[in-house]
Structures are given as C-alpha cells and as structure tokens.
PAZAPA-4460 file (N, C-alpha, C; in steps of 0.05 Angstrom, whole numbers, plus 32768, in hexadecimal, padded with zeros to 4 digits):
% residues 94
    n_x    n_y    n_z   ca_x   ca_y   ca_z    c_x    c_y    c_z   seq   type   mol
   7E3D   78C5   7DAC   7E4C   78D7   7D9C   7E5A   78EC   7DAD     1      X     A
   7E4D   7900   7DBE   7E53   7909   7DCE   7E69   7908   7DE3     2      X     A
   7E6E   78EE   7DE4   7E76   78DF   7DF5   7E9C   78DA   7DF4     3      X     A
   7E9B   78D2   7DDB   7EBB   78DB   7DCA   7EC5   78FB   7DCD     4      X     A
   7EB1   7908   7DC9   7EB8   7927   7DC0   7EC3   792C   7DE4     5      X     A
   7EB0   7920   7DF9   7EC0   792C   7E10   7ECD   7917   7E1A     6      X     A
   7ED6   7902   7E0E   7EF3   78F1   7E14   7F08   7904   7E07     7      X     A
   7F04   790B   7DF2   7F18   791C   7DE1   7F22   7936   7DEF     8      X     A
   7F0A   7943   7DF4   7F11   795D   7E0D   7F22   795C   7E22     9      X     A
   7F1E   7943   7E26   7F28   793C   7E43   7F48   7937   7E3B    10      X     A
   7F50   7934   7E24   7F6D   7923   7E13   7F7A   7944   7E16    11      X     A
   7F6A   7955   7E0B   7F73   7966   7E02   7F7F   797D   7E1A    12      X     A
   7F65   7975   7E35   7F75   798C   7E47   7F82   7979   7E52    13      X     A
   7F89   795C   7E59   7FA2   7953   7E5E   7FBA   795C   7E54    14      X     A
   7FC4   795B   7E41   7FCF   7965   7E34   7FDB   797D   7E32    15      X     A
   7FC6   7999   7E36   7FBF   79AB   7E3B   7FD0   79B6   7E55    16      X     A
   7FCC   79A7   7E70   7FD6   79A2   7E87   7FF3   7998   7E84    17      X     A
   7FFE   7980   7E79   800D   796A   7E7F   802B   797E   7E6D    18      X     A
   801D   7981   7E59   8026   798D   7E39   8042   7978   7E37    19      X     A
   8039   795F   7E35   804F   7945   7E26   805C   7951   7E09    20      X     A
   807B   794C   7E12   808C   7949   7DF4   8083   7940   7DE2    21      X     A
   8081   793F   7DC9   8081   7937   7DBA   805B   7933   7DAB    22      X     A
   8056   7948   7DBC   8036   7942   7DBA   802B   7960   7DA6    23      X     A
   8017   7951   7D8C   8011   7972   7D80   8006   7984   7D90    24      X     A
   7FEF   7977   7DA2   7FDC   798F   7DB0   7FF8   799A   7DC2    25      X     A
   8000   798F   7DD1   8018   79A8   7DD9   8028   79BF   7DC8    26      X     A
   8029   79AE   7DB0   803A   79C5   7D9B   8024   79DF   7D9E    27      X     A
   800B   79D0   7D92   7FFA   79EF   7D94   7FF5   7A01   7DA8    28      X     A
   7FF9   79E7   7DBE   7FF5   79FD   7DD6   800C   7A13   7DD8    29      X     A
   8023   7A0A   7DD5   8034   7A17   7DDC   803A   7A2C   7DCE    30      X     A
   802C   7A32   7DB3   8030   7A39   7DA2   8019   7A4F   7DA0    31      X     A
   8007   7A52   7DB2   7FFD   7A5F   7DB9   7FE0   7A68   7DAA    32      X     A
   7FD1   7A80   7DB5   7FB4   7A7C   7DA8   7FBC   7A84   7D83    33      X     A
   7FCA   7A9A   7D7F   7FC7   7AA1   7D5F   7FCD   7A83   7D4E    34      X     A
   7FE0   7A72   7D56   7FE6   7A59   7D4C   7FCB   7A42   7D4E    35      X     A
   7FBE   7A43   7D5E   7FA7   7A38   7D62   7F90   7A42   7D4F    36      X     A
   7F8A   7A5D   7D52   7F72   7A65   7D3F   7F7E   7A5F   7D25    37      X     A
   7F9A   7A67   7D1E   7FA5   7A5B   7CFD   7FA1   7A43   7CF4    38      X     A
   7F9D   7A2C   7D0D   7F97   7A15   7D07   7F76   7A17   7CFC    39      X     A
   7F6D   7A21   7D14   7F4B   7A21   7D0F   7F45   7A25   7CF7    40      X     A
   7F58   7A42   7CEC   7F49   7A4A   7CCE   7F4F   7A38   7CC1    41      X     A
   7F63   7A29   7CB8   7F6F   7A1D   7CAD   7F5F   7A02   7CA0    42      X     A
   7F51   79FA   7CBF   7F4B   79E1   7CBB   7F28   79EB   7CB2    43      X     A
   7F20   79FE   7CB7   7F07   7A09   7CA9   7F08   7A07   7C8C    44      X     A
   7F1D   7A18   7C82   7F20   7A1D   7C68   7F22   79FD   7C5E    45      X     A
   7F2E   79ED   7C68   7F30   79C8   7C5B   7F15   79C5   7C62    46      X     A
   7F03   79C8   7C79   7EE5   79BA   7C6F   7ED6   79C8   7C58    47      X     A
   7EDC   79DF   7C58   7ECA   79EC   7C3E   7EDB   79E2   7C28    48      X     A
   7EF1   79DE   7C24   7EFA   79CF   7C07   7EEF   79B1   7C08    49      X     A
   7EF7   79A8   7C1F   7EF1   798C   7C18   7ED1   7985   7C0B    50      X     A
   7EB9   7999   7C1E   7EA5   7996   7C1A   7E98   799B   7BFD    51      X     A
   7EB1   79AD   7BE6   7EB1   79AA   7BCF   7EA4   7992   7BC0    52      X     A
   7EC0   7989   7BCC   7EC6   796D   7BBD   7EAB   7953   7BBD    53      X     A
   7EB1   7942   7BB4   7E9F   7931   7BAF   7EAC   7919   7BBF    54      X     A
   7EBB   791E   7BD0   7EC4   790D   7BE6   7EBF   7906   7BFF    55      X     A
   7EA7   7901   7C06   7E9F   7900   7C1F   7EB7   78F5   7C36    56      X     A
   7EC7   78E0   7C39   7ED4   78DF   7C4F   7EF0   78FC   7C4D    57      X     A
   7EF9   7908   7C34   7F04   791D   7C39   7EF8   7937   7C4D    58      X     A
   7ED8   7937   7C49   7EC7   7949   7C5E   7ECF   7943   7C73    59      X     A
   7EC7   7924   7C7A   7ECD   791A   7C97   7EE3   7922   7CA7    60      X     A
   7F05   7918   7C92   7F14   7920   7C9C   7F1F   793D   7CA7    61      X     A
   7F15   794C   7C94   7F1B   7965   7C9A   7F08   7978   7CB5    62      X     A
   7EF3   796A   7CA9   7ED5   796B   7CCB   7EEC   7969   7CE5    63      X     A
   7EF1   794E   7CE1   7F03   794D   7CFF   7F19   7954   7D08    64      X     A
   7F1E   795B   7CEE   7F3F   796F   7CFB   7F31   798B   7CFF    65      X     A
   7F1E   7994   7CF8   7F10   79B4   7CFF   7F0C   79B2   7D22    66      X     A
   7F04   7998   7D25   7EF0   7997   7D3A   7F08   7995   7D4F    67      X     A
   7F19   7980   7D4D   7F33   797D   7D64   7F41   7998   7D61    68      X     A
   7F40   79B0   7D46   7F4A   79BF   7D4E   7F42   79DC   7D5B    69      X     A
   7F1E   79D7   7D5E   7F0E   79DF   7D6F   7F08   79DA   7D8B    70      X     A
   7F0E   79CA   7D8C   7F14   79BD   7DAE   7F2B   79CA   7DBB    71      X     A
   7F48   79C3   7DA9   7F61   79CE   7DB7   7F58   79EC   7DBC    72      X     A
   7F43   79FF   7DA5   7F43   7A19   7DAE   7F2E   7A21   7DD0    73      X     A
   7F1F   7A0D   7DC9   7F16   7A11   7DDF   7F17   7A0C   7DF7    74      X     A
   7F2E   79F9   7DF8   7F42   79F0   7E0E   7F4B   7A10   7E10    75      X     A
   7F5D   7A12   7E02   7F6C   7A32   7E04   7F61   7A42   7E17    76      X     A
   7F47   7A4B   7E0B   7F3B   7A5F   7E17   7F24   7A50   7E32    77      X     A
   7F2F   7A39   7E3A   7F21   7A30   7E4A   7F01   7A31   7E5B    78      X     A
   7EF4   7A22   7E34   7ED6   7A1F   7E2F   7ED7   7A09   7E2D    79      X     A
   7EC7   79F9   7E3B   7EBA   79DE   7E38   7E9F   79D8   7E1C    80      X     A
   7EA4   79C3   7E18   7E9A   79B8   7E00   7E72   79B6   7E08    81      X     A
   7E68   79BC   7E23   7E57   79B0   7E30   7E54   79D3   7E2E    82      X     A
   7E57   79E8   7E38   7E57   7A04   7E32   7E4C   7A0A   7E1A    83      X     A
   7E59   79FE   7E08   7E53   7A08   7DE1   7E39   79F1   7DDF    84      X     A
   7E35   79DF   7DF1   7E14   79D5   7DE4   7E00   79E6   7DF3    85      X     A
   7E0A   79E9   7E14   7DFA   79F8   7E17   7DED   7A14   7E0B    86      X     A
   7DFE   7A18   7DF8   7DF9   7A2F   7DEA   7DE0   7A2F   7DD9    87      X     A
   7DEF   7A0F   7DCC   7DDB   7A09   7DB4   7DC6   7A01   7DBD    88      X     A
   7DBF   79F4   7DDB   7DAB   79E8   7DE2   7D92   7A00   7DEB    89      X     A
   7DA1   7A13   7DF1   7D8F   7A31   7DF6   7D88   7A35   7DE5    90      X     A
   7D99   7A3C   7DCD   7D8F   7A45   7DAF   7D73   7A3B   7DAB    91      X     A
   7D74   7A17   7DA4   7D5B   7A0B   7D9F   7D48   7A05   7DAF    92      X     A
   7D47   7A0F   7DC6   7D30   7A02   7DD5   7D1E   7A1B   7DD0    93      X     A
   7D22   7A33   7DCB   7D09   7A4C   7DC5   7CF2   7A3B   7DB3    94      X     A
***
C-alpha cells in the first residue's frame, strides 16, 4: 500500500522539478501555496460530504483526490510522506 503512495510522491516532485506543459500538478505548483491549500480545503469539504452519502466509492473518490492533494502540499513545503508516519509512528508506540 505504502508503496504506491511513494511511487506517487516521487510523480509528484518530478513534476514538481520538471513542471511539464500541460500537466495539473504544475498548474498548482505554479499557482502557488494559497491555490494549493484551496484545493486541500476543497477536497476535505468533498470527503465530509461524500462521507454523508450512502455511497461508498463516492468516499473513495473524493479520499484520493484529498490525499494527491495532500501530497502536492507537501511537496510544496518540502515534507516527505515517510516524515508524517514518522510522526504517527511516534504518536503510537507510547
């Protein structure tokens, strides 16, 4: 599982680096951090609706647009995805 999430990381600071035409993560990059966190809320506010609903793959989809658009932020501010478990992995080991 893990394993996608940092193939994806890795898409994203390519990208990040390369910043290809015609590519969205460049739009956001370029577009800078307030355009990025707008995304974040954005795509927050769709998992809490979706999670409404009685639609489980609507959750899903909206889950992974939160999550790719949690990555691009933390590309931004250049935090690794291995950082935020270590977080969590401190949290639970007390």
């Amino acid at each position: 599982m893990h394993n996608f999430l940092d193939q994806l990381q890795l898409i994203i600071k390519k990208r990040q680096s390369e910043m290809p035409a015609g590519s969205y993560t460049t739009t956001l990059f370029s577009s800078g951090l307030d355009r990025i966190l707008q995304k974040v809320g954005e795509e927050s506010i769709e998992v809490i609706l979706a999670a409404k609903q009685s639609d489980p793959q609507a959750l899903k989809d909206e889950s992974a647009d939160l999550i790719f658009h949690f990555l691009v932020l933390l590309a931004h501010k250049a935090i690794t995805l291995d950082e935020i478990i270590e977080v969590l992995e401190k949290r639970h080991s007390n």
